[in-house]
C-alpha positions as CSV (number, residue, x, y, z in Angstrom):
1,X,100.9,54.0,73.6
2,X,101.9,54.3,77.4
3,X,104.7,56.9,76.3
4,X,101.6,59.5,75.4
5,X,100.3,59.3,78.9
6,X,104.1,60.4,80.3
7,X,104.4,62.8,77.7
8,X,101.2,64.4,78.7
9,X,102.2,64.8,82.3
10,X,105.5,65.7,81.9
11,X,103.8,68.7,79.6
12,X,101.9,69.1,82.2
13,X,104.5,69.7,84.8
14,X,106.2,72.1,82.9
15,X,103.5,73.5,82.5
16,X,102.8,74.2,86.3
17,X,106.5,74.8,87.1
18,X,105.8,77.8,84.6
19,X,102.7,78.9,86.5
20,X,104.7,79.0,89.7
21,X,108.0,80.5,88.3
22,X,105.7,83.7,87.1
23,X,103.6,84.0,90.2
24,X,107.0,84.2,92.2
25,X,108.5,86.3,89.7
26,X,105.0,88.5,89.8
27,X,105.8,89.1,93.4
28,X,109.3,90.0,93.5
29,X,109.7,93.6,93.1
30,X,108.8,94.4,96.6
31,X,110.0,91.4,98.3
32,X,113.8,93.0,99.3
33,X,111.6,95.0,101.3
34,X,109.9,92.3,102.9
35,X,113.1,90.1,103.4
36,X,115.3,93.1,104.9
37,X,113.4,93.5,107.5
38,X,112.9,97.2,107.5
39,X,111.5,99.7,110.0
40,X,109.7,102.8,109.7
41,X,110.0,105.9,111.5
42,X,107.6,104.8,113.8
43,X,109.1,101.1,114.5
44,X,106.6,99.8,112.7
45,X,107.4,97.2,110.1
46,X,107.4,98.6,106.4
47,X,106.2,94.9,105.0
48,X,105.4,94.4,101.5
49,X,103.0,94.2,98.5
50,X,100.0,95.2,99.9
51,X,101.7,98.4,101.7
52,X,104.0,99.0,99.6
53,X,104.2,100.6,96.3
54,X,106.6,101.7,93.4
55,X,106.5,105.7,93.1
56,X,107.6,106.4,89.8
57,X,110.5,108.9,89.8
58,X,109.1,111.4,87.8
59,X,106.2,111.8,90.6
60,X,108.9,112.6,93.1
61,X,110.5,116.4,93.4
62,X,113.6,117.1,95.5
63,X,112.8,120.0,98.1
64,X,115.1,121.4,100.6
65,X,112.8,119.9,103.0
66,X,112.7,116.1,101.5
67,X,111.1,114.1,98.6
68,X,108.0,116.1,98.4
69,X,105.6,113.1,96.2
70,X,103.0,115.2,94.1
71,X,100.5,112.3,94.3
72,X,100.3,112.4,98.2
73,X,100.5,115.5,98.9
74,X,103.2,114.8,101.3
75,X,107.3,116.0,102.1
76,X,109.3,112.8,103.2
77,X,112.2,114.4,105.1
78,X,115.7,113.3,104.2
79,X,116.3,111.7,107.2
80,X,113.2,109.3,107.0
81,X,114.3,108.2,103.9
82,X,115.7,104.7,103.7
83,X,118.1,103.7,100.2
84,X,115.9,101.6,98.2
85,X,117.9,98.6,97.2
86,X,116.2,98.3,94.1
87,X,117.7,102.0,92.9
88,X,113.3,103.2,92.7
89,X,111.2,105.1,94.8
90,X,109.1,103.0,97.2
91,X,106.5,104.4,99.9
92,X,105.2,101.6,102.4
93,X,101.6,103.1,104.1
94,X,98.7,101.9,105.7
95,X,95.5,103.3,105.9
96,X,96.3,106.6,108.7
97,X,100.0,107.1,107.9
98,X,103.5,106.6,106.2
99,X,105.2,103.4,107.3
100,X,108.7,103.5,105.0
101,X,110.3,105.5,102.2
102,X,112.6,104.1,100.4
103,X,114.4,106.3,97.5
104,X,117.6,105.7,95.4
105,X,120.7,105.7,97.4
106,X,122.7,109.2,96.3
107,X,124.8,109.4,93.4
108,X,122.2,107.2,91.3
């Protein structure tokens, strides 16, 4: 009988290791912008989940003036755009203005 007792917590360690694996996991798509301590254009830091977001490519047009992002209603210009290690189109913001735009590096 004591083996059902170790067998029970052991299941529930895995268990928890699982739980914490996927909430880590859950919060890695942004966190290379977190960690790489990016700037905006304003100096401001670009920082992570709850000012970032994913912009999905096909809500992003190519202007001669910048990434023009339909959804905003705003023009990043090229030169304000950082390369998104991650290959996707990010846009950092808080509640008055644009923080960071990141967008896949050329050629990609």
């Amino acid at each position: 009988m004591p083996l059902r007792p170790r067998r029970c917590a052991l299941a529930g360690l895995v268990v928890a290791e699982i739980a914490v694996s996927g909430l880590a996991h859950a919060h890695g798509d942004y966190d290379w912008i977190r960690r790489g301590g990016y700037k905006g254009v304003d100096g401001s830091g670009c920082c992570g989940q709850d000012d970032c977001e994913p912009i999905p490519a096909t809500r992003v047009e190519r202007t001669p003036e910048g990434y023009r992002l339909r959804d905003f209603g705003m023009t990043i210009p090229f030169r304000q755009a950082t390369p998104s290690e991650d290959g996707k189109f990010w846009l950092c913001r808080d509640q008055k203005s644009m923080r960071c735009f990141f967008a896949p590096p050329p050629g990609t």
